[in-house]
C-alpha positions as CSV (number, residue, x, y, z in Angstrom):
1,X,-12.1,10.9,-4.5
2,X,-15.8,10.0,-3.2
3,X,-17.0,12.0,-0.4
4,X,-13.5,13.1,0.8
5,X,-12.4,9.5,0.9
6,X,-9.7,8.7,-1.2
7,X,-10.0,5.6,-4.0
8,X,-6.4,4.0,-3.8
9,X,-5.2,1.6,-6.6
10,X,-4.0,-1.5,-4.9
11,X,-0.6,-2.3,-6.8
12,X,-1.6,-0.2,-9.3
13,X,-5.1,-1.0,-11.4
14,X,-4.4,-4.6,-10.3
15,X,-7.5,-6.2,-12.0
16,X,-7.1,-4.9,-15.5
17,X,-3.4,-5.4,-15.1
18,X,-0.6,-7.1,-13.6
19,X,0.6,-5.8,-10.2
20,X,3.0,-3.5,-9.7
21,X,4.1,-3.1,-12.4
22,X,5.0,0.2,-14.7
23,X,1.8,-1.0,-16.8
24,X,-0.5,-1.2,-14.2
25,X,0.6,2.3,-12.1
26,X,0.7,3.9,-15.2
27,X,-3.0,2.6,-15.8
28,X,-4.0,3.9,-12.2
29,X,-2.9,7.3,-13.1
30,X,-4.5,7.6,-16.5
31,X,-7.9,6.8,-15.4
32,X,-7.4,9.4,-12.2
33,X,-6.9,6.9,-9.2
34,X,-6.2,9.3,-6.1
35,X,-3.6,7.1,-5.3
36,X,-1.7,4.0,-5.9
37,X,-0.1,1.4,-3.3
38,X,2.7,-0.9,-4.0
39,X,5.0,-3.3,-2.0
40,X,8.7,-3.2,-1.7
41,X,11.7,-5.6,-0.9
42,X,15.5,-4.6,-0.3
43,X,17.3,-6.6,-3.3
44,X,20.7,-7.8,-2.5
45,X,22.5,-5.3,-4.2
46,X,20.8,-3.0,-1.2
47,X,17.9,-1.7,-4.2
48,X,14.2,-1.3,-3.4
49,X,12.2,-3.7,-5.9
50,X,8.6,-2.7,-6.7
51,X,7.2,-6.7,-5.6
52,X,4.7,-7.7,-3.0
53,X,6.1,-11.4,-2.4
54,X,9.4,-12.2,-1.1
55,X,10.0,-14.4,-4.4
56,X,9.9,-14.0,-8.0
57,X,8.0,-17.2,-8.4
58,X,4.3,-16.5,-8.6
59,X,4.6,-13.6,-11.2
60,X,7.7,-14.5,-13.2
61,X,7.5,-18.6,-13.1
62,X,10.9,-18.7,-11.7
63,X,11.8,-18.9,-8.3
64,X,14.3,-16.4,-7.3
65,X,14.5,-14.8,-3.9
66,X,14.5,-10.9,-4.2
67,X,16.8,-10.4,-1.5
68,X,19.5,-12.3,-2.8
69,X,19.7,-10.8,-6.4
70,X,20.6,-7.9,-7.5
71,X,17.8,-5.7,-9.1
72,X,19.6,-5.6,-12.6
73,X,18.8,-9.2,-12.8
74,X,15.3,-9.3,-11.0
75,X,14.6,-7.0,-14.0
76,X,15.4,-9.8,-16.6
77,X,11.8,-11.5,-15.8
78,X,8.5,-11.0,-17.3
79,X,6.6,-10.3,-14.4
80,X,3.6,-9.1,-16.7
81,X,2.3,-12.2,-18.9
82,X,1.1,-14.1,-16.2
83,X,-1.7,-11.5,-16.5
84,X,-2.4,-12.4,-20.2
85,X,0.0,-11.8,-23.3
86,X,-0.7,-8.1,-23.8
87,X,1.4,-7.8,-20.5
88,X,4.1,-9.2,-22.0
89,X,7.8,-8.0,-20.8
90,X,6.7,-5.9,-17.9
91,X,9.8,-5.5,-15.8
92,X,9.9,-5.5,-11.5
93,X,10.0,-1.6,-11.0
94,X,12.6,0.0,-9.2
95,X,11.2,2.2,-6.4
96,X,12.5,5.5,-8.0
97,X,10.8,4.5,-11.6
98,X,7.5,4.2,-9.7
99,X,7.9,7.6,-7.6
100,X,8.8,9.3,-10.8
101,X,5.3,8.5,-11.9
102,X,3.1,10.1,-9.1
103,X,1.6,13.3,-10.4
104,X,1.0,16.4,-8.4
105,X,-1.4,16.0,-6.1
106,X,-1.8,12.5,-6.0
107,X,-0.2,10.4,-3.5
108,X,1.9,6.7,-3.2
109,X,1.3,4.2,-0.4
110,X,4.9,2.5,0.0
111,X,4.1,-1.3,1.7
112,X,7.0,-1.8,3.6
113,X,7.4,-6.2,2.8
114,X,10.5,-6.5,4.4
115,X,12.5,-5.6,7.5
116,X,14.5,-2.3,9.4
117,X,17.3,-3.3,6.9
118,X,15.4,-1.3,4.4
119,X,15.0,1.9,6.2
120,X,18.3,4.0,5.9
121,X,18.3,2.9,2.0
122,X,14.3,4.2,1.3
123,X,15.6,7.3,3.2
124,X,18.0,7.8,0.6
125,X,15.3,6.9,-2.3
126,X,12.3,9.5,-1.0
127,X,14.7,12.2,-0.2
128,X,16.2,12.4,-3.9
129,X,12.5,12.2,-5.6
130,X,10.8,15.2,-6.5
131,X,7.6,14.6,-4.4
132,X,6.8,16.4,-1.3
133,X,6.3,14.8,2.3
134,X,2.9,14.7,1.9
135,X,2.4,12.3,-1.2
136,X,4.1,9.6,0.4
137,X,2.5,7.4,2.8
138,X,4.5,4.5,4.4
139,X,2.6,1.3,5.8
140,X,3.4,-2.0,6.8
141,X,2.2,-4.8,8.9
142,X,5.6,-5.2,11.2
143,X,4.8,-3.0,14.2
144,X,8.7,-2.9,14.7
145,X,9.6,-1.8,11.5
146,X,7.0,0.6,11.1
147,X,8.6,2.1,14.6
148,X,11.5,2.6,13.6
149,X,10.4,4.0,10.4
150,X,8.7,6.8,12.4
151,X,12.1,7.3,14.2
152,X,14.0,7.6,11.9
153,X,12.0,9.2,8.9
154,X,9.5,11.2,10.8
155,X,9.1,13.6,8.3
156,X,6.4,11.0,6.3
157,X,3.2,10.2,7.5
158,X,3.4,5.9,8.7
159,X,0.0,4.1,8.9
160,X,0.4,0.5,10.7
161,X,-1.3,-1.8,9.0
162,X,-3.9,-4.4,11.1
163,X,-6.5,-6.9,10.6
164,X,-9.3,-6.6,12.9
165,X,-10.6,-10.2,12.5
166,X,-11.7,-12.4,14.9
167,X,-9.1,-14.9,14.9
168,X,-7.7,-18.2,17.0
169,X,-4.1,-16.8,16.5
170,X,-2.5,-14.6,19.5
171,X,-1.4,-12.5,17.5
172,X,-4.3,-10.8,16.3
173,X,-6.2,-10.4,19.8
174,X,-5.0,-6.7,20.8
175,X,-8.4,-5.2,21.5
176,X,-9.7,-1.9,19.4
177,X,-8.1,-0.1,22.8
178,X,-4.8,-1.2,22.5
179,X,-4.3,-1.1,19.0
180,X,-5.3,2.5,19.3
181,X,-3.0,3.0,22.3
182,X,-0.1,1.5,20.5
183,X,-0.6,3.8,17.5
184,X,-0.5,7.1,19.2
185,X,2.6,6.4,21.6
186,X,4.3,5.3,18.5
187,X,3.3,8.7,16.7
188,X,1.7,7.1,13.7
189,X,-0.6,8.9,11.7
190,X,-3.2,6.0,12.1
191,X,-4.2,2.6,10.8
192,X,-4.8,0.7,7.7
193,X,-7.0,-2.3,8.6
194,X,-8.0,-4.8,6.7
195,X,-11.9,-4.7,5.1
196,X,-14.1,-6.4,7.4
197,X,-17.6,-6.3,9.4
198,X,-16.0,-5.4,12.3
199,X,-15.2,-2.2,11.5
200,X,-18.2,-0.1,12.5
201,X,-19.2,3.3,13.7
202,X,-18.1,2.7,16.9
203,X,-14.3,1.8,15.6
204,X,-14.3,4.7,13.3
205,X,-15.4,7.3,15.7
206,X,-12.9,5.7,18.2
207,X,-9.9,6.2,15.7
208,X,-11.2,9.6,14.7
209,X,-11.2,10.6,18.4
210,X,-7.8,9.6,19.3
211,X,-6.6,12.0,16.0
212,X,-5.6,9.3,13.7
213,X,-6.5,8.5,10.2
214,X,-8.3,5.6,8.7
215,X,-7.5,3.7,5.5
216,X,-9.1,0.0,4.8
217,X,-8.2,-2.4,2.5
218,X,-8.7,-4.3,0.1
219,X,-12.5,-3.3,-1.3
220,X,-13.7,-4.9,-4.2
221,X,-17.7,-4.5,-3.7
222,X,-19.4,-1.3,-4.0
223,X,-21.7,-2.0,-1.5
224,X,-19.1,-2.6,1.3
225,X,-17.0,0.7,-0.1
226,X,-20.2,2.9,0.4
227,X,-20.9,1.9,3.7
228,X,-17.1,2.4,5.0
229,X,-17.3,6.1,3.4
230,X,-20.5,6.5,4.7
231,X,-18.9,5.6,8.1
232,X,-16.1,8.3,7.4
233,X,-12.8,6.3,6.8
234,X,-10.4,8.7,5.1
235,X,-9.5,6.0,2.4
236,X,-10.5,2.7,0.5
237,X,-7.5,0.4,-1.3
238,X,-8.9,-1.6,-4.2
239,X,-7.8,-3.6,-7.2
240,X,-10.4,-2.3,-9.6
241,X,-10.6,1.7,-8.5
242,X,-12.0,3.4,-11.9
243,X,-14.6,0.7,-11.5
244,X,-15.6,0.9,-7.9
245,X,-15.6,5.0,-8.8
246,X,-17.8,4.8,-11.3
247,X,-20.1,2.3,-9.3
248,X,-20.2,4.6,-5.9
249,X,-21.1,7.8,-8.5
250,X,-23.5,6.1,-9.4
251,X,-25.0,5.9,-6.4
């Protein structure tokens, strides 16, 4: 933790090795990350997978759509040597192998990559784990899901995730006001948004007014993570956390 603001391992230590995998949570933890992120899919046996994309392609060379296969088979692929032999024969986590990680008093950002369908079966997953309300954080980019997430499992804290780019695409021109709006009637705890210029003082005091939190991802420069904690966002996501520590102490 720098400054109160919490260094969170984005798919694990996602530079050193490959993401979200056993190996690379496991590596997040050892060298003290306050906290790891990781992405989830409903498989079609109605498991949670531990995967950001919708396939199996990119990290297992073999195109295999999580949600039609069962998680038994999912965990056939190497989904680690595409980071470099020593990752050899790292398997697609089940979401209860990666809670069972999580020491006490760190915490887990759950990156909801899929639809409601998944919501009555992660209910069932964080209720049987031994971690408290607290550690878990869920956070996903479908404002729908994430709703109904809060309805339905209000007892975890949901952040929605946002970009605040300038872009030509409709979809991203809710203004700082709205966003804000739409967060509180929805009783979310606050917003993840992406990394980005536009996030100043202005935005973060805005945020902080309103009584939400503030995460941003994903920070890989030390420059740009100093001035977001100087700015007083309650946490960073970034692929190489024991480095960017060791970079902001050094500050």
């Amino acid at each position: 933790m720098v400054n109160n603001s919490l260094i969170i391992a984005h798919r694990g230590e996602s530079f050193d090795a490959p993401e979200n995998t056993l190996a690379s949570i496991n590596l997040a933890w050892h060298r003290n990350a306050d906290a790891v992120e990781i992405d989830i899919h409903l498989t079609g046996d109605n498991k949670v997978a531990v995967i950001h994309d919708s396939n199996t392609s990119r990290t297992a060379g073999i195109y295999k759509a999580v949600k039609s296969q069962p998680l038994d088979y999912l965990q056939k692929f190497d989904v680690g040597k595409f980071k470099g032999s020593q990752w050899a024969n790292e398997k697609i986590p089940s979401l209860d192998e990666v809670l069972d990680t999580v020491p006490e008093g760190k915490s887990i950002f759950i990156e909801l990559k899929c639809g409601p369908e998944i919501i009555t079966i992660l209910s069932g997953y964080l209720g049987s784990c031994r971690l408290k309300p607290y550690q878990i954080k869920l956070i996903g980019f479908n404002f729908k899901t994430m709703s109904l997430v809060k309805k339905n499992i209000p007892l975890y804290e949901v952040y929605w995730l946002r970009s605040v780019e300038r872009s030509k695409f409709r979809f991203w021109k809710l203004n700082h006001d709205e966003i804000i709006s739409q967060t509180i009637q929805n009783r979310f705890d606050g917003l993840d948004l992406k990394s980005h210029k536009l996030i100043d003082q202005q935005l973060v005091d805005k945020i902080k007014y309103a009584g939400l939190k503030l995460f941003v991802w994903t920070v890989n420069d030390p420059e740009e993570a100093d001035r977001l904690i100087k700015l007083g966002v309650d946490g960073i996501t970034t692929d190489r956390p024991y480095w960017l520590k060791e970079k902001l102490s050094a500050k």
